[in-house]
Backbone bond lengths (Angstrom), bond angles and torsions (degrees), N, CA, C in turn:
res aa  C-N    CA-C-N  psi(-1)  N-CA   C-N-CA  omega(-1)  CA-C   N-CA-C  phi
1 X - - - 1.456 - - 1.524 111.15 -
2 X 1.341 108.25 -46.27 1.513 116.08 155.85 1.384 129.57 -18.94
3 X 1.418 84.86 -69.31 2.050 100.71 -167.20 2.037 88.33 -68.75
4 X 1.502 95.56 -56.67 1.919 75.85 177.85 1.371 141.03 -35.42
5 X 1.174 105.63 -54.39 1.450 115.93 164.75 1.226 106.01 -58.15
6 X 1.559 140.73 -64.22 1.392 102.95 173.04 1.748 138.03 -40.45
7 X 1.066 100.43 -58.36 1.500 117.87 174.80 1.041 102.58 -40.57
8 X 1.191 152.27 -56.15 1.778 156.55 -139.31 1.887 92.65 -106.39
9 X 0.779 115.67 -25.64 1.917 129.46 -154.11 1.118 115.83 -113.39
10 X 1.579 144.92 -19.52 1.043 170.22 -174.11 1.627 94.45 -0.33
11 X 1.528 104.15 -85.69 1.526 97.34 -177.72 1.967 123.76 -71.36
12 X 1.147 94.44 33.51 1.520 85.97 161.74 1.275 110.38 -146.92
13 X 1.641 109.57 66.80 1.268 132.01 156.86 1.641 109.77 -158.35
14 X 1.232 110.37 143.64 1.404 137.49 -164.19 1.893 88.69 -59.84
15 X 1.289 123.38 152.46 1.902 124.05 160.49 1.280 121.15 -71.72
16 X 1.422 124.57 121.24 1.458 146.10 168.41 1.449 101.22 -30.86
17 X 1.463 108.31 142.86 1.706 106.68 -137.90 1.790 90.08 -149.56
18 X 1.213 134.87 116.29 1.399 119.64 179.47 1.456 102.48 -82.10
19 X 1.587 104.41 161.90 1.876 124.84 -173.55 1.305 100.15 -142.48
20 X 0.916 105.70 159.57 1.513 132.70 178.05 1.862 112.13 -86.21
21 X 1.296 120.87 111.01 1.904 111.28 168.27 1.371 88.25 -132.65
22 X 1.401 89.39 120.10 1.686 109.92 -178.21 1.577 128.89 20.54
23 X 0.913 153.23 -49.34 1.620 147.98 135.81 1.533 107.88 -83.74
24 X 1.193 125.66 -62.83 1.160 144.76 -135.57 1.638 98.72 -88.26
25 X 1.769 117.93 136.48 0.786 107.36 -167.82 2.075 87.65 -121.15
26 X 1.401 105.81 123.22 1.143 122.42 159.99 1.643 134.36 -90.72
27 X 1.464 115.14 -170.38 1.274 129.19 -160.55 1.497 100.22 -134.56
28 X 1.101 121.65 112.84 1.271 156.74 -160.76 1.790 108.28 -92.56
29 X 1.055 127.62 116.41 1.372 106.47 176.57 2.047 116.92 -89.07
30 X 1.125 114.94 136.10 1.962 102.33 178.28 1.135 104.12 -78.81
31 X 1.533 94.18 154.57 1.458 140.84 177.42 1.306 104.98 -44.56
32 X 1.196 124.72 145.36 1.550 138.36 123.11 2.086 99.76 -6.11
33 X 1.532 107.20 129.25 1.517 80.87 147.06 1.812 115.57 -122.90
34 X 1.532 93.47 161.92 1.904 95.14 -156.27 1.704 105.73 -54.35
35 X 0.890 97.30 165.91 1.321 116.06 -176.92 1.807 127.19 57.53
36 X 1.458 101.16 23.42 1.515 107.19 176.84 1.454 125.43 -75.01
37 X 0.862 122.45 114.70 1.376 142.83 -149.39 2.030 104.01 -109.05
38 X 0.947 97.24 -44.77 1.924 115.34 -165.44 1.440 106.44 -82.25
39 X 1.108 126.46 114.23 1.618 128.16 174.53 1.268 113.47 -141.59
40 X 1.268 107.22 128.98 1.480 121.22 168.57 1.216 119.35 -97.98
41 X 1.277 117.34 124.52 1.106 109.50 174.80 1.645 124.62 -147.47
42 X 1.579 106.18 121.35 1.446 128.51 -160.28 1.497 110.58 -47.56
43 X 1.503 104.75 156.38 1.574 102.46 160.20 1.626 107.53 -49.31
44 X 1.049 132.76 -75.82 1.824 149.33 176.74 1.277 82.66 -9.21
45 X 1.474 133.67 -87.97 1.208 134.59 176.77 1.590 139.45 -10.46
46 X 0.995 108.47 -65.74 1.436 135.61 169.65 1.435 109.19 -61.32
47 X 1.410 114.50 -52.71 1.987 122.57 168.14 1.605 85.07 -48.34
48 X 0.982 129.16 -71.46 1.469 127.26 -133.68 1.355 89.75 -73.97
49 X 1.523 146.26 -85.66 0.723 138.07 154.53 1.947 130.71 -2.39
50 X 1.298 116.91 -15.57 1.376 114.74 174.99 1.288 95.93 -111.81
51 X 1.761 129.47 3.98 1.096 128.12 169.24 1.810 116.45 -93.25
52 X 1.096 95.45 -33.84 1.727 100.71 176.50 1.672 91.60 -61.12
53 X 1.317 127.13 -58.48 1.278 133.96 -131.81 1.553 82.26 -50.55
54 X 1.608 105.36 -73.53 1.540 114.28 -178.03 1.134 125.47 -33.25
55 X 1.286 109.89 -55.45 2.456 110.15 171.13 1.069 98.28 -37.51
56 X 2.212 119.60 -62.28 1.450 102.55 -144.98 1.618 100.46 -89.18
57 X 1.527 129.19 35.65 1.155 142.06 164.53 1.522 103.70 -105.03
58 X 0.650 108.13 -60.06 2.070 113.61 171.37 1.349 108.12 -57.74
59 X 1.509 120.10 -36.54 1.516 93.11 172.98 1.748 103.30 -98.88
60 X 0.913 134.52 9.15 1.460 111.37 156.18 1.526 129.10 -90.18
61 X 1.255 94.77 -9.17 2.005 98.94 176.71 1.761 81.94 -90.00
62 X 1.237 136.50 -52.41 1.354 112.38 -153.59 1.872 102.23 -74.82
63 X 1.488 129.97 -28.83 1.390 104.04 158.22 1.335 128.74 -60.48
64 X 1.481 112.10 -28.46 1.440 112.41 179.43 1.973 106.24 -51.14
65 X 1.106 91.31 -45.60 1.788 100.39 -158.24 1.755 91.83 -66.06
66 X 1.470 132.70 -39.50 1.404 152.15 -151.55 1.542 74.71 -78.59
67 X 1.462 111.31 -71.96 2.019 105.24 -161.51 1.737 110.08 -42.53
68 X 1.844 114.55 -61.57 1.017 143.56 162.56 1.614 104.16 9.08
69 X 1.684 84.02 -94.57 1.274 113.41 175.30 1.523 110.11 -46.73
70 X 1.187 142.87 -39.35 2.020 134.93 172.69 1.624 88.40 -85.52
71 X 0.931 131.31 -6.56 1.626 110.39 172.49 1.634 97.48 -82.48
72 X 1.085 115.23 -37.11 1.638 101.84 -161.42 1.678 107.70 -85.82
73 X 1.342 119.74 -23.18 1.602 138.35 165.92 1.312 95.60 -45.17
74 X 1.402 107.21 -59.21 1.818 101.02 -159.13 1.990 111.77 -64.78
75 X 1.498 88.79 -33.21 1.704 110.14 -165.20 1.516 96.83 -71.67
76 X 1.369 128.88 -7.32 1.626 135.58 -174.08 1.546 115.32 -94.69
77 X 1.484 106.28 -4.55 1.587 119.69 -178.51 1.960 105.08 -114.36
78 X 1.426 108.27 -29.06 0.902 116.12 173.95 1.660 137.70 173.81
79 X 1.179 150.16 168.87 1.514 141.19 -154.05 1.476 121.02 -122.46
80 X 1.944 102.34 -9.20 1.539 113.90 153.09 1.052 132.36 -118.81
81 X 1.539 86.94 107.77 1.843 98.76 -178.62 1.331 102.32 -82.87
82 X 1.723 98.30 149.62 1.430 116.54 139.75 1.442 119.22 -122.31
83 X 1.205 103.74 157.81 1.881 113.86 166.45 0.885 123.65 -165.08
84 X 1.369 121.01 146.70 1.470 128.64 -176.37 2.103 121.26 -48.67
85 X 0.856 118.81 132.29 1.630 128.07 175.37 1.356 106.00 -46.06
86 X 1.079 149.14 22.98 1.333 144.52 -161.71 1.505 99.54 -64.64
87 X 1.346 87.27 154.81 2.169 107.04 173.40 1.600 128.76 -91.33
88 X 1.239 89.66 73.67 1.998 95.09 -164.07 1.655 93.03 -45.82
89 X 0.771 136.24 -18.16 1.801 137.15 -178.08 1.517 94.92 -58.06
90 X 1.666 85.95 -77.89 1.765 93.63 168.14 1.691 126.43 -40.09
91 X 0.699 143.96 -32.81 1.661 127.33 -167.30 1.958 89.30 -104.79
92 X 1.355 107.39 -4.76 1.796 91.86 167.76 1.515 126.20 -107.02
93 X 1.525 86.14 29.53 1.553 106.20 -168.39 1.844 84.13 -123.41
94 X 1.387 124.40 -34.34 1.374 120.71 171.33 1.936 116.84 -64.16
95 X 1.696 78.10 -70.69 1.902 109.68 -172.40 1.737 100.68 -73.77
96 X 1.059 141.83 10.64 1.524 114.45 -169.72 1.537 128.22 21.66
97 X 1.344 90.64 -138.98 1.588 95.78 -178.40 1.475 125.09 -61.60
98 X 1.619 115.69 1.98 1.053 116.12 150.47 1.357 145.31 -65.70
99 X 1.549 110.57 -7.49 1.110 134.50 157.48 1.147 127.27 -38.40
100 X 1.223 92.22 -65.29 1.711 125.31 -165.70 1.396 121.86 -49.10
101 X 1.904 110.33 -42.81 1.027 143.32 179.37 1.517 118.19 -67.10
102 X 1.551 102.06 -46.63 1.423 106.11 169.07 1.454 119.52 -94.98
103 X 0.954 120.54 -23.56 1.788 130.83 168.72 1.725 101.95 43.01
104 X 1.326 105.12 98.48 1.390 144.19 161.97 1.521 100.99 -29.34
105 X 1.690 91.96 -94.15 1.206 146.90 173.70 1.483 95.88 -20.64
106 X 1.542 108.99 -74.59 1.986 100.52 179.17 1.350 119.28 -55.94
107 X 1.353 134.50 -46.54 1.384 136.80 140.58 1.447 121.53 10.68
108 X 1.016 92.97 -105.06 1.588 119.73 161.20 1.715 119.13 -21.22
109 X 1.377 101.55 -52.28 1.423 104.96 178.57 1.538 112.53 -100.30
110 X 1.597 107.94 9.89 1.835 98.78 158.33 1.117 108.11 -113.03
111 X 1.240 145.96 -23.47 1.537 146.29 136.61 1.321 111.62 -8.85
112 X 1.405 123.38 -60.77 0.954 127.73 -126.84 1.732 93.84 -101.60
113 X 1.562 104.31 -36.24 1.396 125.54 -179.27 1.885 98.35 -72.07
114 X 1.183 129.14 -45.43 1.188 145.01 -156.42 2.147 93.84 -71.56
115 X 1.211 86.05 -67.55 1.221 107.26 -162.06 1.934 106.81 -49.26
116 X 1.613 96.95 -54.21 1.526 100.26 172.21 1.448 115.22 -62.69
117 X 1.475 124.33 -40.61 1.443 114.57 159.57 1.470 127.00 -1.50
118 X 1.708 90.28 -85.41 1.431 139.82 163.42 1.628 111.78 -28.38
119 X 1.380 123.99 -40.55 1.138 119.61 175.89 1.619 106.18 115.52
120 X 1.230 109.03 -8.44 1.529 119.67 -175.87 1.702 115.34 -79.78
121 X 1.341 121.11 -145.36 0.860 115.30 -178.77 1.913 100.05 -163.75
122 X 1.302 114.32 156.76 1.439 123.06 -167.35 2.098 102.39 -143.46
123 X 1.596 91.58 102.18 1.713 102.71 -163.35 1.924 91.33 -120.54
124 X 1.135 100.25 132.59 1.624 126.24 161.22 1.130 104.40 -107.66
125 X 1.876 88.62 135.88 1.459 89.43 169.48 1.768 97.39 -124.31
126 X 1.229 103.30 -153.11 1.497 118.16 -160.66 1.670 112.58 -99.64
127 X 1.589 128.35 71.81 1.621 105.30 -170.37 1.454 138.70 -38.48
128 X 1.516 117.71 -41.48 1.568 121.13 159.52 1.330 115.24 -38.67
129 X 1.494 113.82 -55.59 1.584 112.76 -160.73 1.554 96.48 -65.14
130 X 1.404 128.60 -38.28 1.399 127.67 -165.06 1.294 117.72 -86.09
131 X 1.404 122.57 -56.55 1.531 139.59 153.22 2.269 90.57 85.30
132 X 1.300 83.50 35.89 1.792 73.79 -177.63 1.283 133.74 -54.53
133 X 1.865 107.01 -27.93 1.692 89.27 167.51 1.698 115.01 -86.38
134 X 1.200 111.91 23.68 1.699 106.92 178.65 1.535 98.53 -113.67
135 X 1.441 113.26 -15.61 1.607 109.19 171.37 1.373 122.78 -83.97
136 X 1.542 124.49 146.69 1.178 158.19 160.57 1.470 125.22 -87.00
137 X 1.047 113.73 147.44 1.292 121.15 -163.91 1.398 133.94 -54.73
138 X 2.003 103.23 -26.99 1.120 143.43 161.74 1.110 124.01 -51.07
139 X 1.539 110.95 -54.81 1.558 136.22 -174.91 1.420 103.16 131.13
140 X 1.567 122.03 -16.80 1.350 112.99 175.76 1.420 111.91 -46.02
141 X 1.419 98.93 164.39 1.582 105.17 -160.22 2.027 96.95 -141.69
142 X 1.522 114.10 103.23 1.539 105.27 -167.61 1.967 104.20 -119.75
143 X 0.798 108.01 163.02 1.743 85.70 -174.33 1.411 92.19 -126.04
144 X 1.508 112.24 145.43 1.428 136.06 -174.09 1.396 119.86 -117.72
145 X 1.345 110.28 132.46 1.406 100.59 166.93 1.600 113.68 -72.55
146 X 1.603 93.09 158.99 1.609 122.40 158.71 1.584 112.11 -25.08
147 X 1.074 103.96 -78.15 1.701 87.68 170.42 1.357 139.54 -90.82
148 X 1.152 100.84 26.74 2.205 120.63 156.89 1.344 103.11 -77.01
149 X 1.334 117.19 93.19 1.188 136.96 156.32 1.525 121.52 -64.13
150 X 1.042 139.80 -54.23 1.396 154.44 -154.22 1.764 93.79 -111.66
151 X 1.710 107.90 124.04 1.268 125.44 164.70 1.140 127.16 -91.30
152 X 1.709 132.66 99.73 1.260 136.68 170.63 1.186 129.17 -84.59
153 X 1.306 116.39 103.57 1.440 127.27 -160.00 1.549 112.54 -79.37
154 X 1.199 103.47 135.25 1.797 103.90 -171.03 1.555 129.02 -104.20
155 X 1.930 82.22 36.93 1.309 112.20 177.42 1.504 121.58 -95.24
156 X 2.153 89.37 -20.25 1.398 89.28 -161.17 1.275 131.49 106.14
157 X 1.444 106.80 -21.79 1.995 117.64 165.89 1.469 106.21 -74.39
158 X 1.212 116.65 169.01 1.162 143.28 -169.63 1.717 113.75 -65.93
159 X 1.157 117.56 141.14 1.610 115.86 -164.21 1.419 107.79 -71.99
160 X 0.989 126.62 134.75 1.943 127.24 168.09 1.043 97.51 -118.30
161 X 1.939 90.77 -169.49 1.393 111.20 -169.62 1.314 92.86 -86.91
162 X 1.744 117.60 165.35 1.333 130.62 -177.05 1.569 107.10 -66.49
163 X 1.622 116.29 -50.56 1.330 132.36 -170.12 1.739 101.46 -51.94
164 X 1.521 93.00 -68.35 1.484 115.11 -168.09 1.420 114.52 -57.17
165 X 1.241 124.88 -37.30 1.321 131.45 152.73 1.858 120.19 -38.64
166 X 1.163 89.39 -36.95 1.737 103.64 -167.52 1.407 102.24 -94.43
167 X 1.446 105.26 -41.88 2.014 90.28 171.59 1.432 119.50 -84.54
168 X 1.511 115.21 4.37 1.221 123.08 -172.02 1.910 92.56 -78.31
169 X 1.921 105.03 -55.25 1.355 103.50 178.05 1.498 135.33 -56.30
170 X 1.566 94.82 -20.44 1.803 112.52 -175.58 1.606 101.36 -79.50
171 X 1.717 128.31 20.15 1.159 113.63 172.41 1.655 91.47 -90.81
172 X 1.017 116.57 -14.67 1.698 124.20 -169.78 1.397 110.31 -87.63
173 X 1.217 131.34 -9.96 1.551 116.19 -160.05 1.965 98.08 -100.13
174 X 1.074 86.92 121.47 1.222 93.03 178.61 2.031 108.23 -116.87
175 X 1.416 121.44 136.17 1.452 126.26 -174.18 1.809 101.82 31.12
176 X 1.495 99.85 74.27 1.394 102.19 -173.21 1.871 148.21 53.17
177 X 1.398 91.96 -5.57 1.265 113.66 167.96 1.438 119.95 -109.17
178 X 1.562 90.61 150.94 1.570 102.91 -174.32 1.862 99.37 -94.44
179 X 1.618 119.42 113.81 1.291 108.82 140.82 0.843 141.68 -70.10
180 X 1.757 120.69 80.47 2.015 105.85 -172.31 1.510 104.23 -72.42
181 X 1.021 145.57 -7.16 1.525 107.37 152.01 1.431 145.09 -55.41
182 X 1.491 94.72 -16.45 1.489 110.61 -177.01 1.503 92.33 -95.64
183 X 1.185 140.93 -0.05 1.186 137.05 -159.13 1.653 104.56 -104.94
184 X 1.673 100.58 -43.79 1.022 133.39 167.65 1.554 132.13 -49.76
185 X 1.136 102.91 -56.35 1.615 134.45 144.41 1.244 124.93 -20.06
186 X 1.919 98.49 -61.27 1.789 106.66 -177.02 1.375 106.07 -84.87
187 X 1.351 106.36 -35.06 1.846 100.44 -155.31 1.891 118.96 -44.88
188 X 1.364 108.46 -29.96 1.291 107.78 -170.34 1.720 97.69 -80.80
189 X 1.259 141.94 2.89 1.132 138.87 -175.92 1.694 112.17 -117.38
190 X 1.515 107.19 -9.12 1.344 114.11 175.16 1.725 109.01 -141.05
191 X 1.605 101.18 34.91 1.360 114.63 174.16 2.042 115.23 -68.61
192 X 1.959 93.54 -43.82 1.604 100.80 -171.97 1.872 94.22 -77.90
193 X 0.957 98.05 -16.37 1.789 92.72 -172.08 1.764 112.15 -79.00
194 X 0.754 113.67 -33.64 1.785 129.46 161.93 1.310 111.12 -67.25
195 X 1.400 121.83 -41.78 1.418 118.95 173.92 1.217 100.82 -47.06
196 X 1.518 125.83 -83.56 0.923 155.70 -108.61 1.593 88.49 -80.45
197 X 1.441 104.91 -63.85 1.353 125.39 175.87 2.033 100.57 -18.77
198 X 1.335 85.90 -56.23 1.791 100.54 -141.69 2.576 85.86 -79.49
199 X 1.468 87.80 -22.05 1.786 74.92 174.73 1.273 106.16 -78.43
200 X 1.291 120.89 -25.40 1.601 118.47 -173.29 1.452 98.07 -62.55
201 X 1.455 123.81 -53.15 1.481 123.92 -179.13 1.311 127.43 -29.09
202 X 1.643 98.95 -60.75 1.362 129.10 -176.76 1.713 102.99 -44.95
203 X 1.644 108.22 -70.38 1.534 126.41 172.62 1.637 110.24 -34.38
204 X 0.955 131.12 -67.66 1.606 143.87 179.64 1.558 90.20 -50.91
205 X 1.655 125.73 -52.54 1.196 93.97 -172.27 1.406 139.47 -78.82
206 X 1.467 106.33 -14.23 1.555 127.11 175.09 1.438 112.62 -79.39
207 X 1.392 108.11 -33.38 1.251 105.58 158.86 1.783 131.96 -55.93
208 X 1.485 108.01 -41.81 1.469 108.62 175.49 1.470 98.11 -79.01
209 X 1.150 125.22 -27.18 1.804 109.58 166.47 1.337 136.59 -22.02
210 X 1.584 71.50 -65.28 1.340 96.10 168.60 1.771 163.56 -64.99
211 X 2.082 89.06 -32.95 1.011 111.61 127.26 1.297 151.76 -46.80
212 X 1.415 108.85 -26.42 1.538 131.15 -171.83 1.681 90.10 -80.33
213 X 1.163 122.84 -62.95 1.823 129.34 174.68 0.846 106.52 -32.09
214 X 1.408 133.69 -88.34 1.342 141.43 -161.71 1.634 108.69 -54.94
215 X 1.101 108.24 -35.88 1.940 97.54 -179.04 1.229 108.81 -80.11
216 X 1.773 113.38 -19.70 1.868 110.76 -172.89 1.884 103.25 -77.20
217 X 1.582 94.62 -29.22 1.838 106.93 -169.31 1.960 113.02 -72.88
218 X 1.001 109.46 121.91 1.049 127.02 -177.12 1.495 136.86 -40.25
219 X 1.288 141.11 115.35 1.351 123.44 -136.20 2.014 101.73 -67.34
């Protein structure tokens, strides 16, 4: 659609301009110039354009159906959710258009619709106030990077997943607070269930490893 509009548009864009990227000196394409008002635009154009329309119609019913479908997975274990307040603004200021694809945001608001249906209930809480993947079982409080996956508790229990660790604690947070006694309480009764959780992880992931090999390896 790009190259069309150039081609058809010629004078209402600024002249291709070389730049500098680190040694290499490239070709730059010009700007828009302000105030262009006049556009032509080709049959080619218009096809192409009634072709995006349709993809980015096909791919929004098929995430819809993708969210759908993990909304009703989650709603099959139970009808009160919790989750953290997160800033879908924020992670589309990280993830871009990866966002888009997975859509948070719709999630969130069919859960929430689903769940009250249901008779349940759908509660946010506050991540600062809780800080659950930096908490310990104790109350210690350790901070992790982004890609520290695996939570080592400095209690001495057994290593989990970072997530699963953290929704394990979010059965405790009550009006933004974490009760670790109540946290404390459950863990030895939902110790093999977190395992288990966190080997299935492991499995799925060695498995797509593996997959990943064999399709990169050469016939």
């Amino acid at each position: 659609m790009q190259r069309s509009q150039r081609a058809s548009n010629p004078g209402n864009f600024e002249p291709n301009f070389k730049a500098k990227k680190g040694r290499k000196t490239i070709v730059k394409k010009g700007k828009v110039k302000k105030n262009t008002r006049q556009w032509n635009k080709s049959k080619s154009y218009h096809k192409t354009t009634a072709k995006k329309r349709e993809l980015e119609r096909k791919k929004t019913a098929y995430a819809k159906t993708q969210n759908r479908r993990v909304v009703n997975e989650i709603l099959r274990h139970g009808k009160h959710i919790k989750t953290e307040n997160v800033s879908v603004k924020g992670w589309q200021k990280i993830y871009g258009k990866a966002i888009s694809a997975k859509s948070p945001g719709y999630v969130q608001s069919e859960l929430r619709l689903k769940a009250e249906r249901a008779g349940g209930s759908f509660t946010k809480f506050s991540t600062p106030k809780t800080a659950l993947s930096q908490t310990h079982l104790d109350g210690t409080r350790i901070k992790k990077s982004l890609s520290q996956r695996v939570h080592r508790d400095v209690t001495g229990i057994p290593e989990h997943h970072r997530d699963l660790f953290s929704a394990f604690l979010s059965r405790s947070v009550n009006q933004d607070k974490l009760i670790l006694q109540d946290a404390q309480a459950e863990y030895l009764g939902l110790e093999p269930i977190l395992l288990e959780a966190y080997q299935r992880h492991l499995t799925r992931k060695r498995i797509g490893k593996s997959e990943s090999r064999q399709s990169d390896s050469p016939d």
